[in-house]
C-alpha positions in Angstrom: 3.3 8.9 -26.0 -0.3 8.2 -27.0 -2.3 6.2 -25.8 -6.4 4.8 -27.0 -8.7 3.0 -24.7 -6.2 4.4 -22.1 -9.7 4.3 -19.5 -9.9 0.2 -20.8 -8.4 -3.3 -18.4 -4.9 -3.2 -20.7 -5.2 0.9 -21.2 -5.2 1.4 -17.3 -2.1 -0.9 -16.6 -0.1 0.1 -19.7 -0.7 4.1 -18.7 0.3 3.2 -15.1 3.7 1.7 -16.1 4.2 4.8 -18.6 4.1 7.1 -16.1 6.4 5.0 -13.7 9.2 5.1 -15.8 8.4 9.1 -16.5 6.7 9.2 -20.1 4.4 12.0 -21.1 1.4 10.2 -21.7 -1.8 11.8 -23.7 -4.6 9.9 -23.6 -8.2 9.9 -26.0 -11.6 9.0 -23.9 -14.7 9.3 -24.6 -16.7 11.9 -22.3 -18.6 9.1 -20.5 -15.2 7.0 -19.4 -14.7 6.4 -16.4 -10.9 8.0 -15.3 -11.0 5.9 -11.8 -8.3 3.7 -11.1 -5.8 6.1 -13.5 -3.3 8.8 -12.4 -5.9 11.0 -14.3 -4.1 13.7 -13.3 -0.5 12.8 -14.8 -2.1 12.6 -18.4 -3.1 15.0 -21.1 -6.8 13.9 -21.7 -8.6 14.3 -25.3 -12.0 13.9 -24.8 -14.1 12.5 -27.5 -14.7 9.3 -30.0 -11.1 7.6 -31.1 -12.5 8.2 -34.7 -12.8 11.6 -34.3 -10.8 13.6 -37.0 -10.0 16.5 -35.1 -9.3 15.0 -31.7 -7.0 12.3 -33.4 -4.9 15.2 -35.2 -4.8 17.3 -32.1 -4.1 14.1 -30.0 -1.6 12.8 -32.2 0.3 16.4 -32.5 4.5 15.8 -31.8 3.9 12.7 -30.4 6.6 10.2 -30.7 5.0 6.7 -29.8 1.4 5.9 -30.3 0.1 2.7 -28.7 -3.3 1.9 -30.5 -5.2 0.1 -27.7 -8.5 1.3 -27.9 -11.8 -1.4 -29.2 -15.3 -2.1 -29.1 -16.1 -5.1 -27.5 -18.7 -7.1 -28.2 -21.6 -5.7 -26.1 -25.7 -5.7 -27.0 -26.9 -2.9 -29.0 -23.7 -2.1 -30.7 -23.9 -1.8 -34.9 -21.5 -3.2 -37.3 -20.6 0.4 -38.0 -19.0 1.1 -34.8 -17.0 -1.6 -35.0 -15.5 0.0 -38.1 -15.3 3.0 -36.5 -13.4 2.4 -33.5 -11.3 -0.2 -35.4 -10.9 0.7 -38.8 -11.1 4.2 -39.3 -9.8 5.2 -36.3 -6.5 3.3 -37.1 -6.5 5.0 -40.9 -6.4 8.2 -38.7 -3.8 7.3 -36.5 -1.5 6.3 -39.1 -2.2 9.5 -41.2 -0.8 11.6 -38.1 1.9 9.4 -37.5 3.7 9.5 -40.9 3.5 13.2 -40.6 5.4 13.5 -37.0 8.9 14.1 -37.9 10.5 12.5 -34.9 7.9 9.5 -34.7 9.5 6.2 -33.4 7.0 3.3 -32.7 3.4 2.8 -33.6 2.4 -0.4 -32.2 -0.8 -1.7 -32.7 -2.6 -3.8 -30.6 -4.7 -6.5 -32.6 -5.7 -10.1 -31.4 -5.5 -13.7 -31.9 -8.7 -13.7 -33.2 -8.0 -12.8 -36.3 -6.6 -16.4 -36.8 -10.1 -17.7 -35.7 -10.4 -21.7 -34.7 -6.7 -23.5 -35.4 -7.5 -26.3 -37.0 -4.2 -28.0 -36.1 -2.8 -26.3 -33.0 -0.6 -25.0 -32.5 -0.7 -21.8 -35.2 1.6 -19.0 -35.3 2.0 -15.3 -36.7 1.5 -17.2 -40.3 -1.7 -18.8 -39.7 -4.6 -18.8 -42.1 -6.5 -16.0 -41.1 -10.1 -17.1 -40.4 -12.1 -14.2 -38.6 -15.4 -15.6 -37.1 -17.3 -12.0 -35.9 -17.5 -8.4 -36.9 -15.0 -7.8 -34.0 -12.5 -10.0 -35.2 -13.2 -9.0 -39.2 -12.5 -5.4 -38.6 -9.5 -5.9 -36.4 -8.3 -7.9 -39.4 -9.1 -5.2 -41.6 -7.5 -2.9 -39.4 -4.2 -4.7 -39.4 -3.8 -5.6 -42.8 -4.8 -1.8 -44.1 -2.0 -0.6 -41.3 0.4 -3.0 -42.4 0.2 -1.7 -46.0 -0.1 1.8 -45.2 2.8 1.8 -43.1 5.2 0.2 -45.2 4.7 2.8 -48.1 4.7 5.8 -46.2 7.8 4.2 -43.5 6.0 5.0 -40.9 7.9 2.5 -37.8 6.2 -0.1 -36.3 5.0 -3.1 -34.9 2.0 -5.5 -34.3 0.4 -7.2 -31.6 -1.9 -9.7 -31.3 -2.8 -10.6 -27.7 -4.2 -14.4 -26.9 -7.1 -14.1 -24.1 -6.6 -11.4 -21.9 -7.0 -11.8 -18.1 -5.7 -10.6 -14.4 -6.8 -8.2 -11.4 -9.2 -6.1 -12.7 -10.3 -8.2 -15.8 -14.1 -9.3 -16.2 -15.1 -11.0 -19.4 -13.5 -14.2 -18.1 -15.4 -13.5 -14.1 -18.2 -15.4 -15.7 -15.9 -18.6 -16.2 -14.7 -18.8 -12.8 -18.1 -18.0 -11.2 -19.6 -21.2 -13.2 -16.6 -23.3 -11.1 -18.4 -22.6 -8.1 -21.5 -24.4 -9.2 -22.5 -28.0 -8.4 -21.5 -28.9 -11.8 -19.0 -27.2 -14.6 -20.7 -27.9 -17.6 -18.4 -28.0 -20.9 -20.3 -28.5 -24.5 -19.1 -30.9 -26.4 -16.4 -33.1 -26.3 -13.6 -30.5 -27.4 -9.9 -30.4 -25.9 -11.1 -26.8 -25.4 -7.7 -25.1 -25.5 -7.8 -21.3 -24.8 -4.3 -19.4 -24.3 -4.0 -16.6 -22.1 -1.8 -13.8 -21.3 -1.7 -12.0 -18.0 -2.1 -8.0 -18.3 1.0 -7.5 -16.7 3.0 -9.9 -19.1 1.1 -8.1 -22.3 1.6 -4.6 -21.4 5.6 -5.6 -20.6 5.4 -6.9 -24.2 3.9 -4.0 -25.5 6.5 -1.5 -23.8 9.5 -4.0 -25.5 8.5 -3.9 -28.4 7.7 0.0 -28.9 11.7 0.0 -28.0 13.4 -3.1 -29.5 15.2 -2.6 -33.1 14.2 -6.4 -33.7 10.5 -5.8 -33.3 10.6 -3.2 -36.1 8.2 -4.4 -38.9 7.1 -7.5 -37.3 4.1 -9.0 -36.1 3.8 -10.9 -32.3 1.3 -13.3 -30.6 1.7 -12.4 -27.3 0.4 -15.2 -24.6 1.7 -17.3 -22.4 4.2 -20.3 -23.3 1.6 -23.1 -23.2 -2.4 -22.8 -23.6 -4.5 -24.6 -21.4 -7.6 -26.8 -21.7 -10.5 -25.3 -20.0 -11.0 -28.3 -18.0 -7.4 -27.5 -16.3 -8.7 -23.7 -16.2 -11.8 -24.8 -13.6 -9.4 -27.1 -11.9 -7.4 -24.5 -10.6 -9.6 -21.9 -9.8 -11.4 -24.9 -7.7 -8.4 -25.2 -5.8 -7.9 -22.0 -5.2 -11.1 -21.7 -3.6 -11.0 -24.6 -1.6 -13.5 -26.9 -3.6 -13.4 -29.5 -6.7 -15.0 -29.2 -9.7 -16.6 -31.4 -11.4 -17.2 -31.3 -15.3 -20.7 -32.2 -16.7 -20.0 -32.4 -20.6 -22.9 -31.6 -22.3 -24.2 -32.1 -26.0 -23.6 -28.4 -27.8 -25.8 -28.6 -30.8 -29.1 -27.9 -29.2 -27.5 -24.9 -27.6 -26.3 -23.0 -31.1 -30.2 -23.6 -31.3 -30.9 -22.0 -28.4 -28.5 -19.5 -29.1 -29.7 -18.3 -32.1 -33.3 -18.3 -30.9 -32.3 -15.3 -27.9 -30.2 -13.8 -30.6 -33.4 -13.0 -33.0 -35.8 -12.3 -30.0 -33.3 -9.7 -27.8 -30.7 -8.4 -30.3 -33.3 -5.9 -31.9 -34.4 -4.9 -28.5 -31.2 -4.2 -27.5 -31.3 -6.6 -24.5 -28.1 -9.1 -23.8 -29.2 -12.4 -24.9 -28.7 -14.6 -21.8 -27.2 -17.3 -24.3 -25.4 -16.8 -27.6 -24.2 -17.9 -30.6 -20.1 -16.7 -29.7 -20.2 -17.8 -26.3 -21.5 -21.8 -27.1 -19.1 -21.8 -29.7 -16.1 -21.1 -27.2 -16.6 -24.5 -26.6 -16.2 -25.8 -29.9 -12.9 -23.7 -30.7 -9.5 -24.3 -30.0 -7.0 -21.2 -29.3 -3.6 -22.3 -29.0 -0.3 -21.2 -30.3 2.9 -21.0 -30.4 4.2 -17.7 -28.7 8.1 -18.7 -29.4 8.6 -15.8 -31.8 8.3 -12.9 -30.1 11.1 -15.0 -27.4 13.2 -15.8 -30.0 13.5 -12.1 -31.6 13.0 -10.2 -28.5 13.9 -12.6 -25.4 10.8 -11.8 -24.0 9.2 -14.5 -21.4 6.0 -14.1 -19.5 6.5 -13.6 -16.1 3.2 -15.4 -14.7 2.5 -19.2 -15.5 -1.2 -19.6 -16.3 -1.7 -20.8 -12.4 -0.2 -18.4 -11.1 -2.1 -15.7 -13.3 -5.5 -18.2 -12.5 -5.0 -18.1 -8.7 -4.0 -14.7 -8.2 -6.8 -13.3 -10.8 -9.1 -15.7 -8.3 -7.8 -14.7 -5.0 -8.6 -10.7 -6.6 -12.4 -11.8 -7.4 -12.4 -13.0 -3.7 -11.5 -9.9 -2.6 -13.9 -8.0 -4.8 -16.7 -10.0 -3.2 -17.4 -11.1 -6.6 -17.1 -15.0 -6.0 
């Protein structure tokens, strides 16, 4: 099996359970990745970019499965063009390799809910309008539907999945949301519901592992979160909980902060410095993700095995431990 962004939160888990239930795993990382936290050892390491021609074909050489993990977050500094890199062209490679592996069996491709964008009338599903808001979502978009296509011509087996937020031990894009609880007040702009659905790593990597397998995920398409979303609101209340305090919500007008947002954008984008406010992160508040995840239960029986407070108070009871709250 091969596996991008192997050295990434989901990578790390989903490599760990390969080798538990005795795959051979090959891995691509860059030369800078850090290997910690992995069975380094255990795996057949490519070093170099995902959209590397030659380590992609050397990489991708008998393999059988290939989970396509790896992306570029959305960090300061990075160009449009590397989101297309890691996205787009490395998946056009990929799928090149695969349709040439005479025993390939499953090429499952990790997208994300993002694709959808904002639901205007939660809850949406697999067949909602796709409504991309950033260069990270567009090119995973393009990504998907390219590899969709490709696949489908040239038979190459597999399946797509489209993870809702991510989150558990390990995890910290969302450490700054459950650091904000600990503050006198937990401000929310606007005057949004604020749904956001999220899926435990362990629950997404299990998903990804039945669906390489199942006959029924052939061809298809999964959101993969948790059976309900949850309002933000709820989200703070239970991290509060867990660490021993309340929160209370401050709800604060948002429109002067897409104005403020845009103002650190201009001034630190070109000098490569993280803008300590942004246009993405006000509008979190101003977006609802929710779906309905009954599709990938229906066709494959699969249930998450956390509940969003379980996977909230555990994930806080690990940032304790890290000394990180």
């Amino acid at each position: 099996m091969l596996v991008t962004g192997a050295t990434g939160f989901t990578g790390k888990v989903l490599v760990t359970k390969l080798l538990k239930v005795g795959a051979k795993v090959r891995a691509i990382a860059r030369p800078s990745s850090d290997l910690s936290g992995i069975e380094h050892d255990k795996i057949e390491w490519f070093r170099g970019d995902v959209y590397q021609p030659e380590i992609i074909q050397e990489a991708a050489h008998g393999m059988q499965y290939i989970f396509h993990v790896a992306a570029a977050f959305r960090q300061p500094g990075i160009e449009d063009s590397e989101y297309r890199k890691v996205h787009v062209d490395s998946t056009k490679q990929l799928a090149q390799c695969a349709k040439d592996q005479p025993n390939f069996e499953r090429f499952i491709h990790v997208s994300t809910m993002g694709v959808h964008g904002h639901v205007e009338n939660p809850p949406g599903d697999e067949n909602s309008p796709y409504a991309p808001g950033d260069e990270y979502q567009r090119t995973k978009l393009e990504a998907e539907q390219w590899f969709e296509q490709y696949a489908l011509e040239n038979k190459i087996p597999y399946t797509i999945i489209r993870p809702t937020g991510i989150f558990g031990p390990g995890d910290r894009r969302l450490l700054k949301v459950f650091r904000m609880v600990k503050w006198p007040l937990f401000p929310i702009l606007g005057n949004g519901k604020c749904y956001y659905h999220l899926v435990h790593v362990d629950d997404l990597t299990d998903a990804m592992i039945l669906s390489a397998t199942h006959p029924a995920a052939l061809s298809e398409a999964f959101l993969v979160g948790n059976t309900e979303a949850i309002q933000l609101e709820d989200m703070a209340k239970i991290i509060a909980t867990e660490l021993g305090k309340s929160a209370r919500v401050l709800r604060i007008p948002v429109a002067p902060f897409f104005l403020m947002a845009d103002l650190c954008e201009a001034i630190c984008k070109p000098l490569g410095i993280d803008p300590p406010l942004y246009r993405r992160r006000v509008a979190f508040y101003t977006k609802d993700r929710w779906f309905s995840t009954s599709k990938i239960r229906e066709k494959l029986g699969f249930t998450c095995s956390l509940s969003n407070e379980e996977g909230i108070k555990q994930t806080t009871r690990w940032y304790k431990q890290q000394g990180w709250l």
